[in-house]
C-alpha positions in Angstrom: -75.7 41.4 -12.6 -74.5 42.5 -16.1 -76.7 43.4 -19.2 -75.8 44.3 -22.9 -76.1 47.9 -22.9 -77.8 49.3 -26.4 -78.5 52.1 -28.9 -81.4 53.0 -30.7 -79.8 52.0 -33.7 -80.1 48.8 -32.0 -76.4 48.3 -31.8 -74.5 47.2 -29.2 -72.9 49.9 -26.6 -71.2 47.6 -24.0 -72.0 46.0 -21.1 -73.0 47.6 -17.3 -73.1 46.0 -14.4 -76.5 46.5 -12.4 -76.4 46.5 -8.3 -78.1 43.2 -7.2 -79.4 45.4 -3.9 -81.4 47.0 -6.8 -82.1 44.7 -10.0 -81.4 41.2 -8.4 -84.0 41.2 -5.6 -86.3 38.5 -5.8 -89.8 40.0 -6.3 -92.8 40.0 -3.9 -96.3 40.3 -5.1 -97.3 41.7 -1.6 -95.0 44.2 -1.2 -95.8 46.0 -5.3 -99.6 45.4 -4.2 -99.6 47.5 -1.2 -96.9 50.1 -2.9 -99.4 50.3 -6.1 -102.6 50.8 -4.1 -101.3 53.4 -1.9 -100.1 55.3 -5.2 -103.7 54.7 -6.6 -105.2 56.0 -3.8 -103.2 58.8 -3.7 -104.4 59.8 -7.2 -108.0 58.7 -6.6 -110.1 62.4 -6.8 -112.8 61.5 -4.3 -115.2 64.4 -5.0 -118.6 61.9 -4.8 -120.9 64.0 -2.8 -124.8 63.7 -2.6 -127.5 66.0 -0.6 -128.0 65.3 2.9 -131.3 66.5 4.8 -129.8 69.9 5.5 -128.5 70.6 1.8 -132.4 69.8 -0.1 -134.6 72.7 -0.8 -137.5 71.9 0.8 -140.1 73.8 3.6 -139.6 73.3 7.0 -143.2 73.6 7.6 -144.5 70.6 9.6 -146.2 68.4 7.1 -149.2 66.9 8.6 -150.4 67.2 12.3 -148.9 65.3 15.1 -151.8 63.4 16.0 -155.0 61.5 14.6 -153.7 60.9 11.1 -153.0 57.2 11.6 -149.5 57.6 10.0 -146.1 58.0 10.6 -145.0 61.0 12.9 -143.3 63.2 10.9 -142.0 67.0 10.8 -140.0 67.6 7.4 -140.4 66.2 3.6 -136.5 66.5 3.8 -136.5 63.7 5.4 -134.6 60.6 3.7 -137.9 58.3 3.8 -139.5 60.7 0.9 -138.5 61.5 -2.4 -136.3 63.8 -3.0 -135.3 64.0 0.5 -131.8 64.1 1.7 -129.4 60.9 1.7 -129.2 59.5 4.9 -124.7 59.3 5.7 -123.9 59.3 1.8 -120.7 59.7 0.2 -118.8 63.3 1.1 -116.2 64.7 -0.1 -112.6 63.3 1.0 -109.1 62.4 0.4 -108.3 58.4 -0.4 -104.6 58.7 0.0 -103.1 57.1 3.3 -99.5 57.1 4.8 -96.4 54.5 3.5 -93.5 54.3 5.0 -90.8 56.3 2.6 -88.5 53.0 3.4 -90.9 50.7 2.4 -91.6 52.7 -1.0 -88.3 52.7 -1.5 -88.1 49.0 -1.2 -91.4 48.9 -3.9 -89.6 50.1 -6.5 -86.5 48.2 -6.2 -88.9 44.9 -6.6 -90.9 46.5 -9.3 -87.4 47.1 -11.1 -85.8 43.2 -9.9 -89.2 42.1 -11.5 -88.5 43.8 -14.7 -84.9 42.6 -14.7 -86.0 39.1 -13.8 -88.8 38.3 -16.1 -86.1 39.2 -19.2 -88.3 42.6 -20.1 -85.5 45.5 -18.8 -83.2 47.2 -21.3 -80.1 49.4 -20.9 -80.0 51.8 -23.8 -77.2 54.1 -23.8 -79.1 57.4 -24.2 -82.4 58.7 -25.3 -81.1 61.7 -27.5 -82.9 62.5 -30.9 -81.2 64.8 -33.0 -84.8 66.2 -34.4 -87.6 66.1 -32.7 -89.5 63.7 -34.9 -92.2 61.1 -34.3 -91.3 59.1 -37.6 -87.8 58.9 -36.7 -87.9 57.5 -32.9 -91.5 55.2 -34.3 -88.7 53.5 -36.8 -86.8 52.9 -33.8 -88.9 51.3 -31.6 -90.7 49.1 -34.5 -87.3 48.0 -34.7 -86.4 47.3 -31.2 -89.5 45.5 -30.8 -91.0 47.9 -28.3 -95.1 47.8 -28.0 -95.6 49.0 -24.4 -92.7 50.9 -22.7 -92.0 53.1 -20.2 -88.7 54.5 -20.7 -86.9 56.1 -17.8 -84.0 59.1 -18.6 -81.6 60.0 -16.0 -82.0 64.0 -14.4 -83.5 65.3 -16.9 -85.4 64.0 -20.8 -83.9 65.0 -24.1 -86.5 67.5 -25.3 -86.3 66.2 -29.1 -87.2 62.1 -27.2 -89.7 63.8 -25.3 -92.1 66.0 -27.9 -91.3 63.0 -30.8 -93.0 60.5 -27.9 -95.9 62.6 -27.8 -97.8 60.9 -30.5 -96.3 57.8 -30.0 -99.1 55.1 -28.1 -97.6 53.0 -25.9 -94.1 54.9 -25.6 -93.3 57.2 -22.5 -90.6 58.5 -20.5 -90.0 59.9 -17.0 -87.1 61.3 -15.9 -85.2 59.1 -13.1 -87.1 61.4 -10.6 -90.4 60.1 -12.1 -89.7 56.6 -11.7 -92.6 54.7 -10.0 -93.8 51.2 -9.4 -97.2 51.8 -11.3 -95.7 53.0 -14.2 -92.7 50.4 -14.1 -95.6 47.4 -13.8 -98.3 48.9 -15.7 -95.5 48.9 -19.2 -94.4 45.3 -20.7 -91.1 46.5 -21.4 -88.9 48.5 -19.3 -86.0 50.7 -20.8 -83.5 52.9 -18.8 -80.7 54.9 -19.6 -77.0 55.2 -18.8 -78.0 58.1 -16.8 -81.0 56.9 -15.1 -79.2 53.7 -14.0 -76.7 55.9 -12.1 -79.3 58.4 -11.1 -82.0 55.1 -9.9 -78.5 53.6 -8.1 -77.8 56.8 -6.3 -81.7 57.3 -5.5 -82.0 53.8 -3.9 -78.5 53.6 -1.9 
């Protein structure tokens, strides 16, 4: 498939053509969903913890005698019948994150970026080079070229003027090709890559 390749000027750069193996797949919900909630997972902290009948401060001392009471048998106020006892199997501390396949997150992000392509919201832009790091400068920019919420994807490595002027910028951020993800691609309305991180995204998804 071939797209209009731009500037941030808005002008026109040329035309590249974009691997169908990559761009021109058609999308499957079922295959992002299970890509995105094993990323979310990954990043979920999973530090709830609460007291369990060994961890509470309490006496050991027997509470009551055994026998002739007319209650309950019982030996410990830590128990998780009384206040303040411990939590009977509560929540401990543990990792979320489970395994994926590298070849089937591999094949993720080459739906989340077909999806991108597809639905009319990807854009080629020739380079994301500032000559001053200014926010002013690259917020002109993207008033002009229409961009609300963007993730915009550089090729090795992000010009350092484009990255500290997106700083302050809300809704505007940029990964380097490395970074690329199917969270970030999905969670942004519009997607923008570079020359650069087309070739680098090509070579990464052979």
């Amino acid at each position: 498939m071939k797209l209009d390749v731009i500037k941030l000027d808005a002008g026109k750069a040329g035309e590249i053509e974009l691997s169908d193996d990559i761009f021109g797949l058609e999308p499957r919900a079922d295959i992002l969903h299970r890509v995105v909630r094993w990323q979310r997972a990954a990043a979920q902290q999973g530090t709830h913890s609460v007291l369990g009948k060994s961890d509470v401060s309490y006496s050991t001392k027997k509470i009551y005698r055994q026998k002739g009471t007319g209650g309950a048998r019982h030996g410990s106020k830590k128990a998780p019948i009384f206040r303040h006892g411990g939590v009977y199997k509560g929540p401990t501390p543990r990792s979320h994150a489970h395994d994926l396949t590298k070849k089937f997150r591999v094949l993720g992000l080459k739906h989340a970026l077909s999806a991108k392509a597809k639905a009319g919201n990807l854009v080629v832009l020739e380079s994301a080079d500032l000559a001053e790091a200014k926010t002013k400068l690259l917020a002109k920019a993207a008033k002009e070229l229409g961009w609300k919420k963007v993730l915009v994807i550089d090729g090795a490595e992000v010009n350092e003027n484009f990255l500290v002027a997106s700083r302050n910028l809300e809704g505007l951020d940029i990964l380097p090709s490395i970074g690329a993800n199917v969270y970030d691609i999905l969670k942004r309305d519009t997607l923008v890559i570079t020359k650069a991180g087309v070739e680098a995204l090509e070579a990464r998804l052979k």
